[in-house]
ZALUMSE-830545 format. One record per atom (N, C-alpha, C): x, y, z; atom name. Coordinates in steps of 0.02 Angstrom, whole numbers, padded with zeros to 5 digits. Each point is the difference from the previous one (the first is absolute). Layout:
// ZALUMSE-830545
<rotor <X,Y,Z>,'CA'>
...
END
This chain:
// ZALUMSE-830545
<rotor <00043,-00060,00000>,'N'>
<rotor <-00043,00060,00000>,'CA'>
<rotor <00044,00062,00000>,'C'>
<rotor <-00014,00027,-00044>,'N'>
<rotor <00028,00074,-00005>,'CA'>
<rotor <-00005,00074,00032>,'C'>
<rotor <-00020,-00010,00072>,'N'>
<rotor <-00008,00051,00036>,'CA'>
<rotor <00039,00043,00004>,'C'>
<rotor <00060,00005,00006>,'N'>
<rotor <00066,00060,00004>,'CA'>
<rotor <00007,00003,-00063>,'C'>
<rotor <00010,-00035,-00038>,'N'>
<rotor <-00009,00030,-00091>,'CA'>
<rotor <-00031,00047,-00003>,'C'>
<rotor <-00069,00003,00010>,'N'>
<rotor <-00049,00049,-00026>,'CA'>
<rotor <00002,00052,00045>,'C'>
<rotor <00018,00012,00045>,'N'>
<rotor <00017,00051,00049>,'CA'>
<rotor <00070,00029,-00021>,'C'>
<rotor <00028,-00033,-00039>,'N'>
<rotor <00073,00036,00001>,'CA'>
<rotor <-00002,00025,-00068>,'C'>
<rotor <-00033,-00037,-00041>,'N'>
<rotor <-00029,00043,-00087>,'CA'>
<rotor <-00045,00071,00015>,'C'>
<rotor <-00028,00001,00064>,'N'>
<rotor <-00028,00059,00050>,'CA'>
<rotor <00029,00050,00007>,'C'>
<rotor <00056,-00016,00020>,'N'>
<rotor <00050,00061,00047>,'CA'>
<rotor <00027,00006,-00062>,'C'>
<rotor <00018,-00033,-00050>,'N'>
<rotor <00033,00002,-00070>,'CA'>
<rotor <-00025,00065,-00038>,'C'>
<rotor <-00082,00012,-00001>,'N'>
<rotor <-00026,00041,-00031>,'CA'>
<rotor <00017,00073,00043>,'C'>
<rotor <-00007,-00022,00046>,'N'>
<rotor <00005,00065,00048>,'CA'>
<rotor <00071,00030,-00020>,'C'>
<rotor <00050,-00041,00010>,'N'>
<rotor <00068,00029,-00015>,'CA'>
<rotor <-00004,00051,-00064>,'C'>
<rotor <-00039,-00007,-00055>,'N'>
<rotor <-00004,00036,-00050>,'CA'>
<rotor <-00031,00053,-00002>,'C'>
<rotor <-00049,00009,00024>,'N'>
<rotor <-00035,00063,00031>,'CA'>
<rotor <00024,00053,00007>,'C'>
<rotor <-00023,00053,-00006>,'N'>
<rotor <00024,00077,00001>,'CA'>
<rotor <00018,00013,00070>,'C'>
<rotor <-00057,-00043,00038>,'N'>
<rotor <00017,00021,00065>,'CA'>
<rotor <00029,-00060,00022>,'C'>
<rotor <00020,-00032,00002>,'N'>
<rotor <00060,-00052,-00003>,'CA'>
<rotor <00033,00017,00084>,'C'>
<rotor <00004,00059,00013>,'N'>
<rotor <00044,00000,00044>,'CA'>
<rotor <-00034,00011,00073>,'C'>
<rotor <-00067,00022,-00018>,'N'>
<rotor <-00033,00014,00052>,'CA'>
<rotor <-00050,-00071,00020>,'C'>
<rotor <00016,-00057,-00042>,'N'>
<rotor <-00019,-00041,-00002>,'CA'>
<rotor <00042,-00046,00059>,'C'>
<rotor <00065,-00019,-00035>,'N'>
<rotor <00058,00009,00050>,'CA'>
<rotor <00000,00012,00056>,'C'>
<rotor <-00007,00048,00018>,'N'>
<rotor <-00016,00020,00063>,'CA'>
<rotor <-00054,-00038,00050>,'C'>
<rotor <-00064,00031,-00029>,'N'>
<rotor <-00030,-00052,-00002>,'CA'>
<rotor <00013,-00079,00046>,'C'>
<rotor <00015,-00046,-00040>,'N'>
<rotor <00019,-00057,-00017>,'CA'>
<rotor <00051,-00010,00042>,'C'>
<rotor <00044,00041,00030>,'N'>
<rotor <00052,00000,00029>,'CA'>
<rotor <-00023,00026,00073>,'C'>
<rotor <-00046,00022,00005>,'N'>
<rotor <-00032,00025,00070>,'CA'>
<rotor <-00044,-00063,00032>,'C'>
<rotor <-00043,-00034,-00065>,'N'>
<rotor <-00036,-00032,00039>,'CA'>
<rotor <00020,-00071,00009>,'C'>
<rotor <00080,-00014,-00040>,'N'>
<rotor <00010,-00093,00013>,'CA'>
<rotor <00037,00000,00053>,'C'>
<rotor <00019,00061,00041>,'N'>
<rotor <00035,00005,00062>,'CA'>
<rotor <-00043,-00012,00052>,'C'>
<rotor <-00070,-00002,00003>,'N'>
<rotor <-00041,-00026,00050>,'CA'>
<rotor <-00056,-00048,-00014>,'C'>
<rotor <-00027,-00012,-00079>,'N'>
<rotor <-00019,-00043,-00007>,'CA'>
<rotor <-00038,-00027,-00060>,'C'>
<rotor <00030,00047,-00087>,'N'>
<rotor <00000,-00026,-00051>,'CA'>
<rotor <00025,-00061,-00015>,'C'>
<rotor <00012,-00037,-00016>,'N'>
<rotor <00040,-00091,-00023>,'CA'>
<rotor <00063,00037,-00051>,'C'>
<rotor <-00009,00033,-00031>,'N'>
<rotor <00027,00003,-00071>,'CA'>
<rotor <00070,00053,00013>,'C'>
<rotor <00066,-00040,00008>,'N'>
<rotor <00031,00063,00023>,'CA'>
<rotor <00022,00045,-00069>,'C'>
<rotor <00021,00084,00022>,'N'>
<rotor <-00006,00033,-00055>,'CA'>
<rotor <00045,-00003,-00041>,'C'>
<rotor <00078,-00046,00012>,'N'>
<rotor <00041,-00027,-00059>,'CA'>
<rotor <-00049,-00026,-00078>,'C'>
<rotor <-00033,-00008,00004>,'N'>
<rotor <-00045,-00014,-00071>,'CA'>
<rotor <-00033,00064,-00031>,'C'>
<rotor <00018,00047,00028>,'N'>
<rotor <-00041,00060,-00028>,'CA'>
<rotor <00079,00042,-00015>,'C'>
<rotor <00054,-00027,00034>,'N'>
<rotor <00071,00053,00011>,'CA'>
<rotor <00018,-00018,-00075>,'C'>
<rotor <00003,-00056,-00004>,'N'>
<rotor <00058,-00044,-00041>,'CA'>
<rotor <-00012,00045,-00079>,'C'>
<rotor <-00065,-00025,-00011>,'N'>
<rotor <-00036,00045,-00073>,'CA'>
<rotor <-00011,00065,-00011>,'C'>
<rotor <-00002,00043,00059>,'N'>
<rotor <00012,00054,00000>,'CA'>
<rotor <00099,00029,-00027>,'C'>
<rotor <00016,-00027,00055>,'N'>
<rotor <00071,00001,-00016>,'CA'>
<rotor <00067,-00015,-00059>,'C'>
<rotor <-00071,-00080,-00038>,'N'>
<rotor <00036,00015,-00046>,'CA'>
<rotor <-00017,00030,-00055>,'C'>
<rotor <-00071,00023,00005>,'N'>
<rotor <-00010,00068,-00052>,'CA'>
<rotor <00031,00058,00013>,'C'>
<rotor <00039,00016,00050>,'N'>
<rotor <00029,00074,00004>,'CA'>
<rotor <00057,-00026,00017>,'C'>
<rotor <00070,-00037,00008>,'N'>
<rotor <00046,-00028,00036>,'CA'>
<rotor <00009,00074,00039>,'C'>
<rotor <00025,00036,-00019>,'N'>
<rotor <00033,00085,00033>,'CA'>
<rotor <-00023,00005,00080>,'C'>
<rotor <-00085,00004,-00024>,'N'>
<rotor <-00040,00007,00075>,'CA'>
<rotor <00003,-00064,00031>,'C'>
<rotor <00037,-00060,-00008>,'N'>
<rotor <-00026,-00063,00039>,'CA'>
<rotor <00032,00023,00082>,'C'>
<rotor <00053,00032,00007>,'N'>
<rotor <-00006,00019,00070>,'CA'>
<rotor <-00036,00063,00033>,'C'>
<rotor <-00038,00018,-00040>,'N'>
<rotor <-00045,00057,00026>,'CA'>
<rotor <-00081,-00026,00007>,'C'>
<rotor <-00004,-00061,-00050>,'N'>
<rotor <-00058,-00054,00025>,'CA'>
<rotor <00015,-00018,00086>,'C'>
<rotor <00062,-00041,-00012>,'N'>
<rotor <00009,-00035,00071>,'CA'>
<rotor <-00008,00023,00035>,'C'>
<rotor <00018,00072,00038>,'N'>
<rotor <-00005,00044,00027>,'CA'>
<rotor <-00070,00022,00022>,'C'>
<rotor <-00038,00001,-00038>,'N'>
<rotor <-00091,00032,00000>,'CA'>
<rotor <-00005,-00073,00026>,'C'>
<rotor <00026,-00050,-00012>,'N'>
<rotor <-00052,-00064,00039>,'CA'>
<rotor <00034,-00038,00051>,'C'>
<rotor <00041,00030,00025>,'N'>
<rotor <00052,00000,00066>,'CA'>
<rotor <-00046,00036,00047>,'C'>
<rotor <-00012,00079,-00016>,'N'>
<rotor <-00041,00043,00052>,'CA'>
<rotor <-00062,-00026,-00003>,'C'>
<rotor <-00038,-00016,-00035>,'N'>
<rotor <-00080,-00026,00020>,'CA'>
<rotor <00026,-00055,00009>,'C'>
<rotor <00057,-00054,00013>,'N'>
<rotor <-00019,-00045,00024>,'CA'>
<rotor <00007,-00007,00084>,'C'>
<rotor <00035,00065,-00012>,'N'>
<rotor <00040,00022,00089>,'CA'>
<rotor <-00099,00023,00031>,'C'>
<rotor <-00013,00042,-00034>,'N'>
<rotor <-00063,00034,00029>,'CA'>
<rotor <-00051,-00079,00028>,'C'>
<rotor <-00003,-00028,-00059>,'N'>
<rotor <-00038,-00077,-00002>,'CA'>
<rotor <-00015,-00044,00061>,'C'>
<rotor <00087,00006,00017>,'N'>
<rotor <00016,-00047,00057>,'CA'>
<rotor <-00009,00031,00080>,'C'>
<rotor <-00001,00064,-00017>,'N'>
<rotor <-00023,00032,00072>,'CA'>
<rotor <-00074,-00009,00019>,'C'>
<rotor <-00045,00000,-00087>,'N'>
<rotor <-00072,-00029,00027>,'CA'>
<rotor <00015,-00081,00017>,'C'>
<rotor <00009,-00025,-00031>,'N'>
<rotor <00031,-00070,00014>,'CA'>
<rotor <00017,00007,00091>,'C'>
<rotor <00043,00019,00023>,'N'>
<rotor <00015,-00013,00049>,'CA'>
<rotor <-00046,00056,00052>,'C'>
<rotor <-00048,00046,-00020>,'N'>
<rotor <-00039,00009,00062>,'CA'>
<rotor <-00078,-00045,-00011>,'C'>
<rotor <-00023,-00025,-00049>,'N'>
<rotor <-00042,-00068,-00008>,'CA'>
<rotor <00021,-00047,00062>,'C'>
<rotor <00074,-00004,-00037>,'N'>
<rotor <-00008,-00046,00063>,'CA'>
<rotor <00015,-00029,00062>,'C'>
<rotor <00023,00071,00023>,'N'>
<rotor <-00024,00009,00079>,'CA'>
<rotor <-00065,00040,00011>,'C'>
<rotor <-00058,00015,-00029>,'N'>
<rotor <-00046,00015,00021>,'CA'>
<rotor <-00053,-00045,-00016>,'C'>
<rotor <00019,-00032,-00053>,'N'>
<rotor <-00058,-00053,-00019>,'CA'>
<rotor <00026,-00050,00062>,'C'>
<rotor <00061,-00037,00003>,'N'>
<rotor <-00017,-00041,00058>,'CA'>
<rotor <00004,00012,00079>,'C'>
<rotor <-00016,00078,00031>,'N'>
<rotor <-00023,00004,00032>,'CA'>
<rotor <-00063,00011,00009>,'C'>
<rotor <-00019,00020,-00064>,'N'>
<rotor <-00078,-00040,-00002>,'CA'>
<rotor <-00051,-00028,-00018>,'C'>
<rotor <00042,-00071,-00022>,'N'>
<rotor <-00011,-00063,-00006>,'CA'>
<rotor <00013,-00058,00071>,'C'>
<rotor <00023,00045,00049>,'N'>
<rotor <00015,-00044,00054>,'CA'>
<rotor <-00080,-00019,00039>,'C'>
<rotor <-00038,00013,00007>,'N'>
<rotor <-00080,-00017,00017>,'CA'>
<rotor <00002,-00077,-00033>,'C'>
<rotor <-00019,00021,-00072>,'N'>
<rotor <-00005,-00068,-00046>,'CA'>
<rotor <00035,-00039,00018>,'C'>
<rotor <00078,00023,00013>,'N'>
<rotor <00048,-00074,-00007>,'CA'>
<rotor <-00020,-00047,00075>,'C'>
<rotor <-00005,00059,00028>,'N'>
<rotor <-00019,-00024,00071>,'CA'>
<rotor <-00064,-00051,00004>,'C'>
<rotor <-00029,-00012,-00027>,'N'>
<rotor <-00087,-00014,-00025>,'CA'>
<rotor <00017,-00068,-00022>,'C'>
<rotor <00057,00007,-00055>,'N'>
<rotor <00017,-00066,-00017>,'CA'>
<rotor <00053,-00039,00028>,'C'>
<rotor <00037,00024,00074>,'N'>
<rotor <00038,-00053,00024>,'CA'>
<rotor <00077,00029,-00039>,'C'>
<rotor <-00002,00026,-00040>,'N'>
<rotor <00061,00026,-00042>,'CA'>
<rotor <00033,00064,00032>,'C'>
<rotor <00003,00022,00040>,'N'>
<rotor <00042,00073,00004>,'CA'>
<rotor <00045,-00025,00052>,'C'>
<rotor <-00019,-00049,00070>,'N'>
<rotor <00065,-00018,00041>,'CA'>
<rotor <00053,-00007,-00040>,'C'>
<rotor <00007,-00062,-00057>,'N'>
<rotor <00041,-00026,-00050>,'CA'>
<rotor <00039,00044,-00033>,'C'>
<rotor <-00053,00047,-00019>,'N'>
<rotor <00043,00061,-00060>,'CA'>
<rotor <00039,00036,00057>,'C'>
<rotor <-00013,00035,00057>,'N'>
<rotor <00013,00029,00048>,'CA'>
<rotor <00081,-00007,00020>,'C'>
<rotor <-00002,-00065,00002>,'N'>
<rotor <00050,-00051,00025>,'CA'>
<rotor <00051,00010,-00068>,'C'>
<rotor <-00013,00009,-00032>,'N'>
<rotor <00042,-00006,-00082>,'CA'>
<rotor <00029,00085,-00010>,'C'>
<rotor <-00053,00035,00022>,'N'>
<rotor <00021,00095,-00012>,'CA'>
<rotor <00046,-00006,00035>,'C'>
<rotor <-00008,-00022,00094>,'N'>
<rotor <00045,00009,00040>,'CA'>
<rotor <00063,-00037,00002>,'C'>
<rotor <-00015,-00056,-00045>,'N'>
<rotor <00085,-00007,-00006>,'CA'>
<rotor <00036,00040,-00073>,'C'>
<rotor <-00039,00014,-00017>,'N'>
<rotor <00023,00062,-00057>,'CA'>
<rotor <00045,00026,00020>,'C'>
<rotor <-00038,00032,00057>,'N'>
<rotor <00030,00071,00007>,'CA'>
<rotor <00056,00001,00069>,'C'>
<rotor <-00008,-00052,00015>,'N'>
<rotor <00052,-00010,00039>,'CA'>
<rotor <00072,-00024,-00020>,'C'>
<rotor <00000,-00038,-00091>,'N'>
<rotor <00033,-00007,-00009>,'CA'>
<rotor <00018,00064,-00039>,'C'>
<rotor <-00049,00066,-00017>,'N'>
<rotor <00059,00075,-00044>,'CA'>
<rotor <00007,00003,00069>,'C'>
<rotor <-00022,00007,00059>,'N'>
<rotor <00078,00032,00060>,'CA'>
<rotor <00050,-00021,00004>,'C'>
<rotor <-00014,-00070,-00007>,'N'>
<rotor <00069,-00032,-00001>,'CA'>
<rotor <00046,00019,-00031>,'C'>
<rotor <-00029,-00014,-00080>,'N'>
<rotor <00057,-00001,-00053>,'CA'>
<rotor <-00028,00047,-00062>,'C'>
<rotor <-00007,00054,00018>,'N'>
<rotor <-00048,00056,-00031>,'CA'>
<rotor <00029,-00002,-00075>,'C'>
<rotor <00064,00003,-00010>,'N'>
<rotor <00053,-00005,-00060>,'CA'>
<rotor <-00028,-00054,-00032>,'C'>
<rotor <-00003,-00046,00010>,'N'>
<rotor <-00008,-00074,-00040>,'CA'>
<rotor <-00066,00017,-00040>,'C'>
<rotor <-00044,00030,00071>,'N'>
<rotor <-00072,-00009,-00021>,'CA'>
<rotor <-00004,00076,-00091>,'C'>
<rotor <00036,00048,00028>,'N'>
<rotor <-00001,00035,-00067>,'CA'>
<rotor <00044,-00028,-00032>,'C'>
<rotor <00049,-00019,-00004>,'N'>
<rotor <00016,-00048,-00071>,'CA'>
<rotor <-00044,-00041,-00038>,'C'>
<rotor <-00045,-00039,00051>,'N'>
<rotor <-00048,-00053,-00026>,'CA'>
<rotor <-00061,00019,-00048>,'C'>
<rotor <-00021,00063,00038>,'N'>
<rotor <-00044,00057,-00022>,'CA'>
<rotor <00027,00036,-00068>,'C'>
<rotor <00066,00026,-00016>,'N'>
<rotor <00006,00030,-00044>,'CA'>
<rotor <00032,-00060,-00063>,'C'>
<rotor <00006,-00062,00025>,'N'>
<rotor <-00003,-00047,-00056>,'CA'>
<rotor <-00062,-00039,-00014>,'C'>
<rotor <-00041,00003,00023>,'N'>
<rotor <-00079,-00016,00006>,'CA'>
<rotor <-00023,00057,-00064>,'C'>
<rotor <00025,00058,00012>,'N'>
<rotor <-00032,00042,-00046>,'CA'>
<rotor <00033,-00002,-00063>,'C'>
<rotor <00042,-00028,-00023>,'N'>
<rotor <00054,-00012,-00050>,'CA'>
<rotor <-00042,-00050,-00053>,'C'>
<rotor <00002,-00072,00045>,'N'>
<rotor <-00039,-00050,-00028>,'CA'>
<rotor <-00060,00009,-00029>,'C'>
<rotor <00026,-00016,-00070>,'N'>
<rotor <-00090,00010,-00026>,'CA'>
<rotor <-00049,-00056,-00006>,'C'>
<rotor <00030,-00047,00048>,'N'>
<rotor <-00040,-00070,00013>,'CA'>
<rotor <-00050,00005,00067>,'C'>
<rotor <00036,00062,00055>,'N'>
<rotor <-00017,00021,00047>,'CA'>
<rotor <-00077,00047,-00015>,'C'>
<rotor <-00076,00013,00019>,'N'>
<rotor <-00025,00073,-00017>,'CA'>
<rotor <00023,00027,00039>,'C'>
<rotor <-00002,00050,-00038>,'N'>
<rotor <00013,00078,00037>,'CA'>
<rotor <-00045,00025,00075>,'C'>
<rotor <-00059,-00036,-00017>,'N'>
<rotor <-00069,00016,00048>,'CA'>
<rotor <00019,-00039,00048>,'C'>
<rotor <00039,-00072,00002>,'N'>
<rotor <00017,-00026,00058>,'CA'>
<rotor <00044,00031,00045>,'C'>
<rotor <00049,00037,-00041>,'N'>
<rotor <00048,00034,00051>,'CA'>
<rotor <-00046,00043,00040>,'C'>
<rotor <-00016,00051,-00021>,'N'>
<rotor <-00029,00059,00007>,'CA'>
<rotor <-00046,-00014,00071>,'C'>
<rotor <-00050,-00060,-00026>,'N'>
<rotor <-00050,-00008,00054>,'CA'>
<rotor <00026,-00024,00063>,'C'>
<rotor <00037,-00054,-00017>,'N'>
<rotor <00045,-00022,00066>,'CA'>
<rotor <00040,00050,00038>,'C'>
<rotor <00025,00028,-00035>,'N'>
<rotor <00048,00057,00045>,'CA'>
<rotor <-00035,00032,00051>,'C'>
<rotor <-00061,00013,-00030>,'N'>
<rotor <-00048,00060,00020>,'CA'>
<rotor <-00040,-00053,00085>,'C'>
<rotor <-00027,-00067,-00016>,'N'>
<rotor <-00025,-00021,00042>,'CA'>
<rotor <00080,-00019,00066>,'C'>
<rotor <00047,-00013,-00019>,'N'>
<rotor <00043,-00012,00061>,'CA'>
<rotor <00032,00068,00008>,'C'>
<rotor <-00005,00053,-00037>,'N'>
<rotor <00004,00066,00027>,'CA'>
<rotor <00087,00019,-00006>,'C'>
<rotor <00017,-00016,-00045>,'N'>
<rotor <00091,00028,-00035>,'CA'>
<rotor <-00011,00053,-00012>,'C'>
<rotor <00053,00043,00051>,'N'>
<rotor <-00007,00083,-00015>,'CA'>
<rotor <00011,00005,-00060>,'C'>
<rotor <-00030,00066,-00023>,'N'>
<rotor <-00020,00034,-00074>,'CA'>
<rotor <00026,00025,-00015>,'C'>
<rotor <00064,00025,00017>,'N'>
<rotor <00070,00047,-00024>,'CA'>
<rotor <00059,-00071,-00044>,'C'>
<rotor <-00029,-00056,00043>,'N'>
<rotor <00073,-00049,-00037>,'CA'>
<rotor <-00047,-00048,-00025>,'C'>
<rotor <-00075,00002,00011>,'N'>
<rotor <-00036,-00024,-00069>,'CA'>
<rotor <00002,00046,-00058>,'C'>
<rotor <-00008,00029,-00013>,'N'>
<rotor <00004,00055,-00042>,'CA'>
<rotor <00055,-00017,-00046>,'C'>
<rotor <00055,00022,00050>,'N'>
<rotor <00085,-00025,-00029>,'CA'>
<rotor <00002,-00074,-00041>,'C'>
<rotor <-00013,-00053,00034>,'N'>
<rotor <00005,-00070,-00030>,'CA'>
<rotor <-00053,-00020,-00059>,'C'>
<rotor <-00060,00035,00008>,'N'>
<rotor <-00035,00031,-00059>,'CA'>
<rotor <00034,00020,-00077>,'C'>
<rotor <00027,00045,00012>,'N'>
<rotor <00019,00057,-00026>,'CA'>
<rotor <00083,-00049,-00046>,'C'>
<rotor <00034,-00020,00045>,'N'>
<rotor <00052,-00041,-00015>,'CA'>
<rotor <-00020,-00056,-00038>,'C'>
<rotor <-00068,-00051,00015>,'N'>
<rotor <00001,-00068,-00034>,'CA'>
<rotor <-00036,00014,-00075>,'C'>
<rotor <-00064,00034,00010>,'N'>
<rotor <-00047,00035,-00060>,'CA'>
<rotor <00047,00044,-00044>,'C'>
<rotor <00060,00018,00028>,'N'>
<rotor <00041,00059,-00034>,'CA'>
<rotor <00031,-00034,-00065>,'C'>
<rotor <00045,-00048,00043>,'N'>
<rotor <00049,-00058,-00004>,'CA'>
<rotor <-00057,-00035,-00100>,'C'>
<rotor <-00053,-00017,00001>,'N'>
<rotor <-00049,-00034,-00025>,'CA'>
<rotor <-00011,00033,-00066>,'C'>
<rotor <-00024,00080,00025>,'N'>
<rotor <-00009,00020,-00092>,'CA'>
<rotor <00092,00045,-00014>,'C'>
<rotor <00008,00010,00056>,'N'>
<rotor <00072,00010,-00044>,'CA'>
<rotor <00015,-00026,-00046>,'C'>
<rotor <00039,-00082,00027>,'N'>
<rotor <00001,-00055,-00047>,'CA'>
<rotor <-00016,00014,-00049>,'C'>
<rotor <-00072,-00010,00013>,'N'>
<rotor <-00041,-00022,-00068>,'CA'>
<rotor <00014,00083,-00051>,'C'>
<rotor <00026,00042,00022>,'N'>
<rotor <00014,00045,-00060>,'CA'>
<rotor <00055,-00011,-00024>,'C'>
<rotor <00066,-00025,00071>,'N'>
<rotor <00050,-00002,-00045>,'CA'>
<rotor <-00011,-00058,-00062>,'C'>
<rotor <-00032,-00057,00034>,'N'>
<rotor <-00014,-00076,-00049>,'CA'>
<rotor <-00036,00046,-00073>,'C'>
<rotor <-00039,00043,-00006>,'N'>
<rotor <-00036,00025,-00065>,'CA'>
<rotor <00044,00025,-00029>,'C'>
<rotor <00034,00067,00028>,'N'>
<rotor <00076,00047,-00032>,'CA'>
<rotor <00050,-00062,-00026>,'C'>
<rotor <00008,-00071,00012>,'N'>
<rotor <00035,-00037,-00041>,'CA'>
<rotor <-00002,-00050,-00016>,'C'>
<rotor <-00073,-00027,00010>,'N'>
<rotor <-00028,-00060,-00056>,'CA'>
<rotor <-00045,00018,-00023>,'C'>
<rotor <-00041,00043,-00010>,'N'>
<rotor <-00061,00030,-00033>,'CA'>
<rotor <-00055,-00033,00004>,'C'>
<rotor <-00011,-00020,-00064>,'N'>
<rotor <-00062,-00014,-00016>,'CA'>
<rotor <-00005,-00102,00029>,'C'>
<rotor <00062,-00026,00003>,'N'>
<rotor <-00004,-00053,00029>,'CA'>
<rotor <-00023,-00017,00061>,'C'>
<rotor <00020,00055,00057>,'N'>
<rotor <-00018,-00015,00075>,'CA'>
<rotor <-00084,00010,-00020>,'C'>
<rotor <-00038,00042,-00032>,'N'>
<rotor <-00074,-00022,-00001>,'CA'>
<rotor <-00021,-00066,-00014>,'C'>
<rotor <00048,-00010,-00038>,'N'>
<rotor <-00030,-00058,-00033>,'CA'>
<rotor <-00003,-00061,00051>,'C'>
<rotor <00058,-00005,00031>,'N'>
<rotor <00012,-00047,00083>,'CA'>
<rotor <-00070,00004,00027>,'C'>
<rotor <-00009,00062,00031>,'N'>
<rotor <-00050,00032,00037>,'CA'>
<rotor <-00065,-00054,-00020>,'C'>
<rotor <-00038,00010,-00089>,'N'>
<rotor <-00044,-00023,-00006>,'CA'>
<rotor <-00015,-00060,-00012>,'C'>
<rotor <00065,-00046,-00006>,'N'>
<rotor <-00002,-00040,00003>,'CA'>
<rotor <-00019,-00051,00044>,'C'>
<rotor <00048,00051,00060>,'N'>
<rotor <-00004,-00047,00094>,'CA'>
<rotor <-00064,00034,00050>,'C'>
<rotor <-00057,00024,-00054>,'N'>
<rotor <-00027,00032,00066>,'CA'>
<rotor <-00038,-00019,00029>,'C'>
<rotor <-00043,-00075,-00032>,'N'>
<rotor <-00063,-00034,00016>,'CA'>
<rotor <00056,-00058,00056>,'C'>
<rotor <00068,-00011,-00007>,'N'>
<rotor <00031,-00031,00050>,'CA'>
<rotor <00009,00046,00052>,'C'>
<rotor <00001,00048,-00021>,'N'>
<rotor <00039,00055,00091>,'CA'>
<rotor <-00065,00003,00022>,'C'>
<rotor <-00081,00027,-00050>,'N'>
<rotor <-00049,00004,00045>,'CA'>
<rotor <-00002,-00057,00040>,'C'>
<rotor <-00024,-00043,-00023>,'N'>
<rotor <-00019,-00072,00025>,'CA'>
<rotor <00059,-00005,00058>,'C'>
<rotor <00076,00001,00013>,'N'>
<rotor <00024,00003,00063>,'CA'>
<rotor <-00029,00031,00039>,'C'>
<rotor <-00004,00056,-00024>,'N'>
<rotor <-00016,00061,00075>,'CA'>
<rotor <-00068,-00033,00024>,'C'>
<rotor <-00069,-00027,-00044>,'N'>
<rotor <-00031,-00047,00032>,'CA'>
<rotor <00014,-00050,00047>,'C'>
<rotor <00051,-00039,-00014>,'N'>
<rotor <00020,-00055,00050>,'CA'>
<rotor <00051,00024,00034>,'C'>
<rotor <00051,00052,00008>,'N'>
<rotor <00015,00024,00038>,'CA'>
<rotor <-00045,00041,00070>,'C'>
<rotor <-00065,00005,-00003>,'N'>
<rotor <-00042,00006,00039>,'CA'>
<rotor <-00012,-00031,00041>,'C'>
<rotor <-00029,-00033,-00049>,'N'>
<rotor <-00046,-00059,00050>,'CA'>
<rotor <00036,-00043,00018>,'C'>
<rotor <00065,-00016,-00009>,'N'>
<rotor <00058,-00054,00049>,'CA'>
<rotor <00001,00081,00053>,'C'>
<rotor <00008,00037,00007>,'N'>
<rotor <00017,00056,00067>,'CA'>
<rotor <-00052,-00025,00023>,'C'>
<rotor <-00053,00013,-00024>,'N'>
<rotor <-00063,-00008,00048>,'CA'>
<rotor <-00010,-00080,00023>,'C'>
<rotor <00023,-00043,-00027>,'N'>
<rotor <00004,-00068,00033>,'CA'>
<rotor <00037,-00006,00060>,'C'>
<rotor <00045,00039,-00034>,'N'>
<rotor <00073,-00027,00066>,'CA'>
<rotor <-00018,00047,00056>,'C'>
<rotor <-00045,00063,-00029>,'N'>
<rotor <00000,00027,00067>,'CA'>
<rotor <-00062,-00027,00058>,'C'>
<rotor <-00050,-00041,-00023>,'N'>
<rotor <-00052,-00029,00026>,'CA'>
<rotor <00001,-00047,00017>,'C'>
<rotor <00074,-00050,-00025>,'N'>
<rotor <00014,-00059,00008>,'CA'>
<rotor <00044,-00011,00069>,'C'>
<rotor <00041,00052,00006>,'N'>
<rotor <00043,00022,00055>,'CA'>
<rotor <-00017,00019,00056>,'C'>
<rotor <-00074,00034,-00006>,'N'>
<rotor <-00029,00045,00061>,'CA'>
<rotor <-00037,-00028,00021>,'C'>
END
C-alpha cells in the first residue's frame, strides 16, 4: 500500500508552489509536534530547483521547526498534566509516574548524556520529531538546553541535506523518493515497538 507515496507526491506539489516556502514553514512547524511527514520531502525539491537558496530553505525550516518543538514540548507537559485524572481511572499513571521519575532523576544525574541523547534523537530521521519534543516537555528538560539540542540535531539534518543537494543534485531526490514508503513505514514501527516496550516494561 502506498500511503507515504501519495503523501510525498503531496509535499512534491507543494515544493513547486509560489508559496513553496510558506508552505515549508508550515510543514516544518507542524511535524515537530505532530504532522507524520517530516519536511525533508518538501526541502529536497525545493532545493534542487534553486541549489543557491538550498541553505536559505534549511534555515526557514530549522526556525519553524525550533518554534514547532516548543509547541511540541508545552503539549506535553500540559496535556499530561491533564491527562493524569484519566490515567488515574485506568490504573495507568502510578506506572507512567514511576517511568517520568526515573527520567528525571536520571537528567540530574547525568544531565550531559541526557542532551546528547536528545540532540541525536533530533538528528535521526527514523526518530519523530514529535517524540522528542513531547517527551522532553512531560519529564520537564529545561528549555534553554532543549532548545540548544534542538537546534544542534534538526540543524545538523537539513544542513546536510543542503550540503548533500549543492553536490549530488538531482540524485539525492531521487534516493529520497525512492526510500520513502520504507522510512514512512519505519517511523510506524518505530512507534509502536516504543510503545510496546514501554507498556511491556511498566
Amino acid at each position: 500500500m502506498r500511503l507515504f507515496g501519495s503523501l510525498y507526491e503531496r509535499a512534491i506539489t507543494w515544493a513547486r508552489h509560489r508559496h513553496a516556502v510558506r508552505y515549508l514553514a508550515g510543514l516544518s512547524f507542524a511535524e515537530a509536534f505532530i504532522f507524520p511527514i517530516m519536511p525533508e520531502v518538501m526541502l529536497a525539491p525545493m532545493m534542487l530547483a534553486e541549489p543557491r537558496k538550498a541553505f536559505r530553505f534549511a534555515n526557514w525550516s530549522l526556525l519553524f521547526s525550533l518554534l514547532g518543538s516548543l509547541v511540541g514540548y508545552a503539549l506535553g507537559h500540559y496535556a499530561y498534566e491533564a491527562l493524569k485524572p484519566l490515567l488515574a481511572s485506568l490504573h495507568l499513571l502510578s506506572h507512567i509516574e514511576e517511568g517520568v521519575g526515573s527520567l528525571r532523576q536520571d537528567m540530574q544525574a547525568h544531565a550531559l548524556g541526557l542532551y546528547i541523547v536528545l540532540a541525536m534523537a533530533a538528528l535521526q530521521p527514523v526518530v519523530p520529531m514529535k517524540f522528542v519534543t513531547w517527551a522532553s516537555g512531560i519529564v520537564g528538560v529545561p528549555l534553554l538546553p532543549f532548545l540548544i539540542c534542538m537546534l544542534i540535531g534538526r540543524g545538523k539534518r537539513v544542513w546536510l541535506l543542503a550540503i548533500l543537494v549543492r553536490l549530488f543534485g538531482e540524485r539525492a531526490e531521487q534516493a529520497l523518493r525512492k526510500h520513502i514508503e520504507w522510512i514512512g513505514w519505519a517511523v510506524i514501527v518505530v512507534i509502536i515497538l516504543l510503545a510496546a516496550w514501554w507498556f511491556l516494561l511498566r
